[in-house]
ZABA-415412 format. One line per 8 residues: number of its first residue (from 1); their letters; for each residue x, y, z of C-alpha. Coordinates in Angstrom, 2 decimals, padded with zeros to 5 digits. Layout:
! ZABA-415412
NUM) A) X,Y,Z  ... $
***
This chain:
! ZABA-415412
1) XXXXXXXX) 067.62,119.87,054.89  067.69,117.09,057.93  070.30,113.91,056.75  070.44,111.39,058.78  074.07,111.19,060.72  076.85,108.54,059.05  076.80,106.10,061.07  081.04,105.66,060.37 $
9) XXXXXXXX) 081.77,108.83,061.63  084.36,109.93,064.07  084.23,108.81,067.83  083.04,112.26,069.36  085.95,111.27,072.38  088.77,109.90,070.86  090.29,109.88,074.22  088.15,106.95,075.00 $
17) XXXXXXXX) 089.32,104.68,072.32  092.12,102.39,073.98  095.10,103.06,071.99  096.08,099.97,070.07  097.84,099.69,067.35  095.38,098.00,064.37  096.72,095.95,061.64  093.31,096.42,059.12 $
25) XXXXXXXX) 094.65,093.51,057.29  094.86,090.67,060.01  091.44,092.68,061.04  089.82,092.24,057.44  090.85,088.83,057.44  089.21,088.24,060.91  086.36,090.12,060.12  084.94,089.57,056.59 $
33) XXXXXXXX) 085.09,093.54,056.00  087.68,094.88,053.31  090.63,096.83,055.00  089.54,100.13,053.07  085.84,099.54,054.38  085.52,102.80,057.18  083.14,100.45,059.26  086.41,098.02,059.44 $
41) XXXXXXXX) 087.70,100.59,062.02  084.52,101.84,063.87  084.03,097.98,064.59  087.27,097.97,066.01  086.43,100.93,067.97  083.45,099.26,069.22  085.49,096.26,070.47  088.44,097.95,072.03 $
49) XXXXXXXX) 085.79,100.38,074.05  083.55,096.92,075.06  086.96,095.19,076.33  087.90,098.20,078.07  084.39,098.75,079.64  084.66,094.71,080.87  088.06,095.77,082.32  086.58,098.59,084.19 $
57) XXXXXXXX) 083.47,097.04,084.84  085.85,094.21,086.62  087.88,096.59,088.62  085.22,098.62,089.96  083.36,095.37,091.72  087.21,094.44,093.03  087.25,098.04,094.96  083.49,097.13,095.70 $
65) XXXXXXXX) 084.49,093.87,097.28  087.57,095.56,098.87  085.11,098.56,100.17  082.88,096.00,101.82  085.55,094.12,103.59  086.63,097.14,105.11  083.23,098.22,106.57  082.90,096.62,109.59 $
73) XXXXXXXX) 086.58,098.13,110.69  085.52,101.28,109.85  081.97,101.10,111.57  083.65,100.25,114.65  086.32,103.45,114.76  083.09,105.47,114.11  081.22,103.72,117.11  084.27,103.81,119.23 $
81) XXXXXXXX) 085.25,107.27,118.72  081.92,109.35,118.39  078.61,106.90,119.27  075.52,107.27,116.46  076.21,111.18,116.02  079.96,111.11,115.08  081.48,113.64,113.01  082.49,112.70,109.39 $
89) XXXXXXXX) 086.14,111.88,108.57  088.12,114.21,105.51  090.71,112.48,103.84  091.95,112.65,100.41  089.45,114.79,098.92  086.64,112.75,099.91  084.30,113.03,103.19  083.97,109.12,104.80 $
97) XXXXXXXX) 080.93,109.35,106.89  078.53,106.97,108.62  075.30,106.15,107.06  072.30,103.90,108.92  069.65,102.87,107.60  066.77,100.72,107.96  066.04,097.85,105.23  063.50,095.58,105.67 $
105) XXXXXXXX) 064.34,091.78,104.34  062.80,088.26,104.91  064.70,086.03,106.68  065.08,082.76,105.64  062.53,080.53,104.91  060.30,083.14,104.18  059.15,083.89,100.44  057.38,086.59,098.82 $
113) XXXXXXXX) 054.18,085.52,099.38  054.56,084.97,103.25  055.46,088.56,103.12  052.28,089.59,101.44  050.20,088.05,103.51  051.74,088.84,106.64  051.38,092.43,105.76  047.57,091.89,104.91 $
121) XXXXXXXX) 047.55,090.43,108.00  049.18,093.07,110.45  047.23,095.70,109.04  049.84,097.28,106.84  048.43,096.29,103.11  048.84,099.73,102.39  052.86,098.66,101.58  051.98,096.41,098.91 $
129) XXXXXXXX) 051.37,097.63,095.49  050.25,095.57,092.45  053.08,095.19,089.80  054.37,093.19,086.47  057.32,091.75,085.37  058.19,093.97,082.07  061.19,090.31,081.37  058.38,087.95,082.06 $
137) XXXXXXXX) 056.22,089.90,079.59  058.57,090.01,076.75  059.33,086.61,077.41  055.81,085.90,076.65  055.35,087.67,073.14  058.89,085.89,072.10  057.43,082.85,072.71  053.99,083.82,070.79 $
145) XXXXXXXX) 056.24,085.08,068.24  058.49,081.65,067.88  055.15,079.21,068.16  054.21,081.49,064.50  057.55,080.95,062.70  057.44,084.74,061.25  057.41,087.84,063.01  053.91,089.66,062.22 $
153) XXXXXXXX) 053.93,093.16,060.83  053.32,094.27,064.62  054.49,092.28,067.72  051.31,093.69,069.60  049.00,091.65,067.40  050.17,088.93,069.49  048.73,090.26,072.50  045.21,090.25,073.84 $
161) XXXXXXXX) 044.12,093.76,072.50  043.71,095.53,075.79  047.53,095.10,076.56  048.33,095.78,072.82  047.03,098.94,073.58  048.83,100.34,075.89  052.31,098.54,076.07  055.07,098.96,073.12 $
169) XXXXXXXX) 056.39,095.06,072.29  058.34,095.85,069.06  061.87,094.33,069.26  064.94,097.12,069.79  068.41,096.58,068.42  071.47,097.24,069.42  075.52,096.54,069.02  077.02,094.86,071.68 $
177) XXXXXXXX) 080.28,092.95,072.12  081.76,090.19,074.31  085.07,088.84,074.01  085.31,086.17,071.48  085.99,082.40,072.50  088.48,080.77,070.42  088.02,077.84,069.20  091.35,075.42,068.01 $
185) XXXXXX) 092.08,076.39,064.74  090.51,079.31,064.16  091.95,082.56,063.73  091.53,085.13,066.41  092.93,087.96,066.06  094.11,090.68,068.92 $
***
């Protein structure tokens, strides 16, 4: 018979948890959740792997910003030692090559409308393509949802019913974490 997975279990990577020492007791106290309370330490889990994501999430747009400076230097060795066609560069297990592109932006001043219609208007309409905003949308039924104090049975009854039909509104959970802002005089504890 199918059971539905506990939701306390082990971490399938324990090699991902950042290896802290806890004290359950300063963490129960913190928390609300007895010591003894299995969820006490996959919340810790949860927290540890969020601050560690932030880290890495951190680091990785330092290198980015560190990459970028670097580019033009780099564009001109390739330029100076090779023209369009030059060969890519091996170096510590990675292959540094030069990629070109063309990307098409406005410039300044312009907004997304001017672009529209300047495309209508040089014959290349075929580039535009009608879209929605999936944000705005939800943005919307929130709203319809607030102005009726309750949440009705079904989020699309909110909707006119030929959008009910074919888009799914219902809200989606999930845990998330963000480092916690102390406050004087409360406890935080690390």
């Amino acid at each position: 018979m199918f059971s539905e997975p506990d939701p306390f279990e082990p971490v399938p990577d324990p090699d991902l948890i950042v290896a802290e020492p806890l004290d359950l007791f300063a963490e129960a106290r913190s928390s609300g959740i007895a010591p003894d309370d299995p969820a006490l330490t996959r919340f810790c889990d949860f927290a540890l792997l969020a601050a560690e994501k932030s880290r890495l999430e951190a680091r990785v747009k330092q290198i980015d910003e560190t990459m970028k400076r670097m580019q033009s230097g780099l564009l001109g060795y390739f330029e100076e030692h090779g023209g369009p066609l030059e060969k890519p560069i091996h170096v510590k297990g990675m292959t540094v090559f030069r990629r070109s592109g063309i990307y098409p932006a406005l410039k300044p001043g312009y907004t997304h409308w001017d672009a529209l219609a300047a495309l209508r208007a040089g014959g290349l309409g075929h580039f535009i393509f009608e879209t929605y905003n999936k944000s705005s949308l939800g943005d919307h039924v929130r709203g319809l949802r607030d102005l009726q104090q309750l949440p009705p049975p079904s989020m699309g009854a909110l909707l006119p019913p030929a959008v009910a039909r074919i888009f799914h509104v219902e809200p989606i959970a999930s845990v998330q974490a963000r480092r916690s802002k102390v406050k004087k005089g409360d406890q935080h504890v690390r």
